[in-house]
C-alpha positions, 0 to 999 in steps of 0.5 A: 661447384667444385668438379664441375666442368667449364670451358672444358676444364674441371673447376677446383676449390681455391680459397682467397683472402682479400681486403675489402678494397679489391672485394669492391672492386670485384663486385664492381666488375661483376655488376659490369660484367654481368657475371654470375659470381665474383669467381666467374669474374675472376674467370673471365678476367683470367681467359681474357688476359690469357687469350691476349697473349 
């Protein structure tokens, strides 16, 4: 999905290293979200908060 464009932005390729721990967690979120993915999780959690400011 690399260059795709979302909320008007491209997206860029990051990679993340995470214990299981927070991986449960964001799949956890994800099914209450009802996200597509846990990068889409991240997303919204990230505009959410950015959106409080």
């Amino acid at each position: 999905m690399a260059g795709k464009k979302i909320y008007n932005e491209s997206k860029r390729r990051f990679t993340m290293t995470l214990t299981e721990t927070a991986i449960q967690w964001l799949e956890q979120k994800q099914l209450e979200l009802g996200a597509n993915s846990l990068s889409d999780v991240i997303e919204r959690m990230a505009r959410e908060k950015w959106n409080k400011q």
